[in-house]
MARBA-813007 format. One record per residue (C-alpha): residue in one letter; x, y, z. Coordinates in steps of 0.1 Angstrom, whole numbers, m for minus. Example, Ala and Ser with C-alpha at 12.3 -4.5 7.8 and 13.67 -1.06 7.14 Angstrom:
   code      c1      c2      c3
      A     123     m45      78
      S     137     m11      71
***
This chain:
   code      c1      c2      c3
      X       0       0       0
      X      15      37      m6
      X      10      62      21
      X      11      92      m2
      X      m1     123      11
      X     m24     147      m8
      X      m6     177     m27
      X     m40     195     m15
      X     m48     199      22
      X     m77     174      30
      X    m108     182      47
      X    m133     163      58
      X    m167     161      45
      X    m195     174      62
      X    m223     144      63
      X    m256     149      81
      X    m278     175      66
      X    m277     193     100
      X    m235     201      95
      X    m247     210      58
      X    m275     237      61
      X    m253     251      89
      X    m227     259      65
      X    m250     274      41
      X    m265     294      64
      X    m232     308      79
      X    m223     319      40
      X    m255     334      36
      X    m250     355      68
      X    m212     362      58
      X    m228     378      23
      X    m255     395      36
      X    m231     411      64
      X    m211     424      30
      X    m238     435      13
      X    m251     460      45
      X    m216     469      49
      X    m209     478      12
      X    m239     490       8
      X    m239     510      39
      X    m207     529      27
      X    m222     533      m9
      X    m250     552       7
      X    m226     578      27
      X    m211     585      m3
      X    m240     592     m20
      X    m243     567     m41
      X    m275     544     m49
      X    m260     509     m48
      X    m274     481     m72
      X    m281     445     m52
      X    m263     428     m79
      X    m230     447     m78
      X    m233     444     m40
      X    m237     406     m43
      X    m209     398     m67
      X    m176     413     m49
      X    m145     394     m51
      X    m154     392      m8
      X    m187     371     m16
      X    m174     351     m42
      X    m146     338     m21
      X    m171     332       6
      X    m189     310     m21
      X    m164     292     m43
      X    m144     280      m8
      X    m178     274      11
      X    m188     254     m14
      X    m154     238     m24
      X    m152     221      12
      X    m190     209      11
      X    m187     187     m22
      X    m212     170     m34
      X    m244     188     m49
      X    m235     222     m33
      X    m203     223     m52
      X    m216     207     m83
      X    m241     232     m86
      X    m215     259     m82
      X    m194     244    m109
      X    m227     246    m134
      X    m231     283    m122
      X    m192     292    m127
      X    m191     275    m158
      X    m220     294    m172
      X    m207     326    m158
      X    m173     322    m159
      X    m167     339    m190
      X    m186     368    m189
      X    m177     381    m151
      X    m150     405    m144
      X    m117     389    m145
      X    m109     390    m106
      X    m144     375     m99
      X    m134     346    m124
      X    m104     339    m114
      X    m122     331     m79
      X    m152     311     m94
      X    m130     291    m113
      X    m116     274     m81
      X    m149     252     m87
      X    m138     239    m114
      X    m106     230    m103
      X     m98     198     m81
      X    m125     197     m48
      X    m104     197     m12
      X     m98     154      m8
      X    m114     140      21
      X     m89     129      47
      X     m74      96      47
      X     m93      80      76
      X    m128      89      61
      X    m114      72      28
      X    m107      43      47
      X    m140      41      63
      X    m160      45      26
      X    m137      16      12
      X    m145      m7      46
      X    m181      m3      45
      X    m177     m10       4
      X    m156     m39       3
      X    m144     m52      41
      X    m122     m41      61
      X     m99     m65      47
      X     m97     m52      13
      X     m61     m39      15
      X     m47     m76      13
      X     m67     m82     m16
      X     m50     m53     m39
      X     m10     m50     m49
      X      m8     m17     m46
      X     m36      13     m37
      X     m24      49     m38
      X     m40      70      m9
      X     m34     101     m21
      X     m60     113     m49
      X     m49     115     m86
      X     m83     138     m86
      X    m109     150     m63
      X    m141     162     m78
      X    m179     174     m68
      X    m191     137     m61
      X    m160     119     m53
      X    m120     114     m57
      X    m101      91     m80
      X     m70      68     m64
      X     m48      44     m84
      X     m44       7     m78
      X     m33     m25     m85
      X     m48     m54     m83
      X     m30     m89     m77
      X     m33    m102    m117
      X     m12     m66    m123
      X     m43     m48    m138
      X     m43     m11    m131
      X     m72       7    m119
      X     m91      35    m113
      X    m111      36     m85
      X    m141      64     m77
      X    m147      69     m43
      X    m180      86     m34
      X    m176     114      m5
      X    m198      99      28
      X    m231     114      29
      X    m231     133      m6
      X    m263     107     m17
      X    m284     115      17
      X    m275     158      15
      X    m287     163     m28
      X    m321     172     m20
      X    m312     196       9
      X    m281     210     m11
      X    m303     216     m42
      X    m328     234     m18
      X    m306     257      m1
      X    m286     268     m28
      X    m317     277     m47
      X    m321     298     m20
      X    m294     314     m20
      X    m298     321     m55
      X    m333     332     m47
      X    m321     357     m23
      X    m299     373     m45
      X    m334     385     m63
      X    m310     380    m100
      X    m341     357    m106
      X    m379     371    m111
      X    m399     355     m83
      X    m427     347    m109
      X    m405     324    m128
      X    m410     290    m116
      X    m379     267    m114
      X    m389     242     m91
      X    m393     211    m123
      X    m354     221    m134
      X    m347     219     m94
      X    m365     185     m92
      X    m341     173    m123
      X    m313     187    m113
      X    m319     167     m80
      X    m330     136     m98
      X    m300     138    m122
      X    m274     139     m95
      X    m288     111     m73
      X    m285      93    m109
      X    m244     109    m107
      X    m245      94     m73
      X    m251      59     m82
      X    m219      44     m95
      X    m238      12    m105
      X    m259      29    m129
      X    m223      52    m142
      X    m213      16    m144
      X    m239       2    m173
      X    m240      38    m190
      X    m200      33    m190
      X    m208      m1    m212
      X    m238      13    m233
      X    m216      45    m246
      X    m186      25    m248
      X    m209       3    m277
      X    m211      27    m292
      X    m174      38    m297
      X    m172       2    m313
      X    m157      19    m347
      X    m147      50    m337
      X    m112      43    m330
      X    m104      85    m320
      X    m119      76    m287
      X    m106      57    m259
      X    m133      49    m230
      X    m127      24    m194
      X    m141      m6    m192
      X    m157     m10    m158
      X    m136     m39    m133
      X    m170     m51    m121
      X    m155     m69     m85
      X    m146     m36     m71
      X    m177     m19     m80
      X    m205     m10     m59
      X    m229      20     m55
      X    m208      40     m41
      X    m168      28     m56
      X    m162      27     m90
      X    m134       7    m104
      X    m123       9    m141
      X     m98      11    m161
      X     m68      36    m154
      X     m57      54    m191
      X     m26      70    m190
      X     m30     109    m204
      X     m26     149    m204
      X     m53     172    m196
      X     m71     192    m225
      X     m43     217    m222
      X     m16     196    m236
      X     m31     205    m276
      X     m23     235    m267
      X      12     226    m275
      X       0     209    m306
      X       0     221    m344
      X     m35     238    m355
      X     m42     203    m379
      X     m40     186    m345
      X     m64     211    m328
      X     m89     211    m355
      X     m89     172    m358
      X     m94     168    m322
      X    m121     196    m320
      X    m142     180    m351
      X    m139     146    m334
      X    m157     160    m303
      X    m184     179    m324
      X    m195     148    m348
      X    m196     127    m315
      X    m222     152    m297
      X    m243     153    m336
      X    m239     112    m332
      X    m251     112    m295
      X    m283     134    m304
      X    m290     117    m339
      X    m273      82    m336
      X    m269      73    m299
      X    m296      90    m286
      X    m272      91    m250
      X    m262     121    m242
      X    m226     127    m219
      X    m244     157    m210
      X    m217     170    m180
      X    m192     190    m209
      X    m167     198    m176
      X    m136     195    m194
      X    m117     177    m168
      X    m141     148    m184
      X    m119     147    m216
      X     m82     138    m220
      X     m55     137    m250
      X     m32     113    m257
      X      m5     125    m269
      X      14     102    m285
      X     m15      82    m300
      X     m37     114    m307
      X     m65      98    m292
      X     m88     114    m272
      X    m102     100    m238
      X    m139     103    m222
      X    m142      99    m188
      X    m172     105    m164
      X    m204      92    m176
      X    m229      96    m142
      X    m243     125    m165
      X    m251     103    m189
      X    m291     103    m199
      X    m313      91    m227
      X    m326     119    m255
      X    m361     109    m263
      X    m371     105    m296
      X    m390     135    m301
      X    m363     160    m288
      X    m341     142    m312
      X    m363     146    m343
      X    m371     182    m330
      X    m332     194    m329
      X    m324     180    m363
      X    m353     201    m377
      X    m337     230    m358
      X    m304     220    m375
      X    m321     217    m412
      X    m334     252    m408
      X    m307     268    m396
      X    m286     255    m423
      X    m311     262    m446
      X    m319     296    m427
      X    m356     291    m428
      X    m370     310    m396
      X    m406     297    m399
      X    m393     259    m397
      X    m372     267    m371
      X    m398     286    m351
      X    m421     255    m352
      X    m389     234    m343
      X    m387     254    m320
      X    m423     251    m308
      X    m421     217    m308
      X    m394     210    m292
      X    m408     232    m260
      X    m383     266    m265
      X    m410     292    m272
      X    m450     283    m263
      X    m479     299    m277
      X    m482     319    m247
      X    m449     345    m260
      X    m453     376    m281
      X    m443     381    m317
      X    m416     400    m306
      X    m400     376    m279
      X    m402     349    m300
      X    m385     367    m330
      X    m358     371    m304
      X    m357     338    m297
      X    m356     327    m335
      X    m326     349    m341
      X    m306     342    m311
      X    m312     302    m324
      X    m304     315    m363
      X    m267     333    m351
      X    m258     302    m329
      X    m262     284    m358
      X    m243     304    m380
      X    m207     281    m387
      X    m236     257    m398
      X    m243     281    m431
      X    m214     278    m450
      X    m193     248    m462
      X    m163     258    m449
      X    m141     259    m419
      X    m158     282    m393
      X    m127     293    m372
      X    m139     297    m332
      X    m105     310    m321
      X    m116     348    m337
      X    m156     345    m339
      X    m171     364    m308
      X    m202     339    m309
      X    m200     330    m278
      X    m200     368    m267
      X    m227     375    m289
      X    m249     348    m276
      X    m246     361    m238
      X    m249     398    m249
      X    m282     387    m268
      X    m295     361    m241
      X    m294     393    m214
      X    m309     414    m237
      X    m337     390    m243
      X    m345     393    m207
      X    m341     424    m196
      X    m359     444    m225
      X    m380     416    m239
      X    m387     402    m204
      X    m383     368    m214
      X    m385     339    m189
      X    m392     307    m198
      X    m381     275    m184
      X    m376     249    m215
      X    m374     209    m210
      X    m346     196    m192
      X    m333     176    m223
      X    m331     205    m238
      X    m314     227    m215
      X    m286     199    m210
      X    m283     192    m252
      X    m275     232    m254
      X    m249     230    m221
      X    m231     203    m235
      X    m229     222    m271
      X    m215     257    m252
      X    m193     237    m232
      X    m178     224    m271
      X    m182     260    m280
      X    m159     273    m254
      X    m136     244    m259
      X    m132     249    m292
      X    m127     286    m290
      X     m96     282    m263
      X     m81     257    m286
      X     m86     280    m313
      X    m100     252    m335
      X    m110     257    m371
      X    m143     231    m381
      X    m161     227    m407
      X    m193     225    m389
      X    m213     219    m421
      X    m194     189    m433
      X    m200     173    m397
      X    m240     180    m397
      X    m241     170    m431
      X    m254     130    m427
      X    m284     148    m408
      X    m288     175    m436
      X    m318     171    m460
***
């Protein structure tokens, strides 16, 4: 057994609901204790201060990315989904500070690993392995990965699930909702409680390594022919709800083709674009979590490496059939097919103006826009992304749009501006046309 130590200080995990809302509720009082005294000193100067700017000071967003950093679980996996979104529209500084979320979680301390691995496979189970590696090679929202050996020589991956992180979703997804809530960013008559029930139901689904286990298998059937990819197979002895073992694959963060020639770049960016138009089309399985610790790069074999797959859930047929009309009218730029695409699919209802829904229509027409011509579209220069968040705030504020679309929706477009943003830090060039084209009338 090695007795590595973590290159990040450990903390335990905070397991009955109790310890949890507690925590919360102390960073809810830390902000609003900011927010008087900012706004306190705002009004002596004269000035009328804005809630929002009050909420989002470097002060507060430390509060929140370390608060939740040291909870894991839900709490810190909806902060990621918040950061990510946000990330690249805040002020640098406030960033910088959210982006700890996306970085590696705090690892829970070594006697509280050893615990979860008793109660998972005996307290015996460190004569059964050669070798088991106690310090993390990553720590995550749900749980931290360790190397190990077994006696035939295999090397593994193993996912341990943080103590309590099943039993604390529903509370975690509750009070961070209302912390969001509080901020008042959110019109109280917009009604988010069936995206709160998914998000709850999707991460007790994250939180059931037996079920990551068969959706590991299903995708990898799938990756049959396409020999780009590299996915674990699951070790099925050391698996249980709450341990995963799998496969360990040897390779570099994301960051590595940054190194690499823009051929490279481009290859590995189209790869990752025709896989997401197979998963809606073909697979009809969505990888729907596009964190981009999820995806690794060989280096030497130019593969590329999927990892992660509690996210994974079915696309039904009719969302399916409804986004590859959206994709034959926005190649075709037809805005009356892709308004009833759009109808049917659940974007816009009968219930939004002319005006909104024109808004709508055009923000869908410019997101589709490398889709127009057959040509590389080069995401390195294009301000897309940009343009989309500019136009998506403008749609609310002056067209006072809120509307809560389904679920399989919302996680098809997050997965496709995760690719978006990946693709425009690689500075890939793709012909986005060419890839869409088996799906184009």
């Amino acid at each position: 057994m090695s007795n590595d130590t973590p290159s990040r200080k450990s903390k335990a995990i905070p397991t009955s609901r109790f310890s949890r809302v507690s925590r919360l509720g102390a960073l809810a009082g830390k902000i609003a204790g900011n927010v008087v005294t900012q706004g306190a000193g705002q009004l002596l100067r004269g000035e009328k201060p804005a809630l929002s700017s009050l909420l989002l000071t470097p002060k507060n967003m430390t509060n929140v990315a370390n608060q939740l950093a040291s909870m894991r679980g839900a709490a810190m996996k909806l902060g990621q989904l918040i950061s990510m979104d946000a990330g690249d529209f805040l002020p640098p500084e406030l960033a910088t500070i959210m982006s700890r979320l996306r970085e590696d979680a705090d690892p829970m301390p070594k006697s509280q690993l050893i615990d979860t691995l008793n109660q998972a496979w005996g307290e015996n189970w460190q004569d059964d392995l050669l070798y088991f590696s106690f310090a993390p090679v990553a720590a995550a929202s749900i749980g931290q990965v360790h190397k190990a050996i077994t006696m035939e020589g295999k090397m593994l991956a193993i996912k341990v699930q943080y103590p309590g992180v099943r039993k604390s979703i529903d509370s975690d997804v509750d009070n961070v909702a209302t912390l969001i809530n509080l901020t008042g960013l959110i019109p109280k008559s917009l009604n988010i409680k069936p995206l709160l029930n998914e998000a709850k139901t999707q991460l007790h689904q994250e939180a059931d390594y037996n079920r990551e286990a068969t959706m590991l298998t299903r995708y990898g059937s799938h990756l049959a022919d396409m020999e780009r990819f590299l996915i674990p197979s699951t070790y099925q002895p050391l698996t249980s709800e709450t341990v995963l073992a799998m496969d360990f694959i040897e390779a570099s963060n994301l960051d590595a083709l940054l190194d690499e020639p823009q051929n490279v770049r481009n290859a590995v960016m189209s790869d990752l674009m025709s896989l997401f138009f197979n998963e809606v089309f073909n697979f009809k399985l969505l990888q729907s979590d596009p964190n981009l610790a999820n995806y690794k790069f060989n280096v030497e074999t130019k593969q590329i490496v999927l990892l992660d797959f509690g996210a994974t859930r079915d696309i039904p047929d009719d969302i399916s059939l409804g986004y590859k009309e959206l994709l034959n009218s926005a190649a075709l730029q037809d805005t009356q097919r892709m308004k009833a695409a759009a109808l049917d699919i659940g974007l816009i209802d009968s219930t939004h103006e002319a005006a909104q829904v024109d808004a709508v229509i055009g923000i869908g027409m410019e997101a589709c826009e490398s889709l127009i011509h057959d040509e590389p579209y080069d995401f390195g220069t294009s301000t897309l992304v940009q343009r989309l968040h500019d136009k998506g705030m403008t749609l609310t504020a002056e067209h006072d749009f809120w509307h809560t679309p389904p679920a399989d929706a919302l996680f098809i477009h997050r997965k496709l501006g995760g690719l978006f943003l990946l693709a425009r830090r690689l500075g890939a060039q793709v012909n986005m046309r060419e890839l869409a084209a088996p799906w184009l009338e």
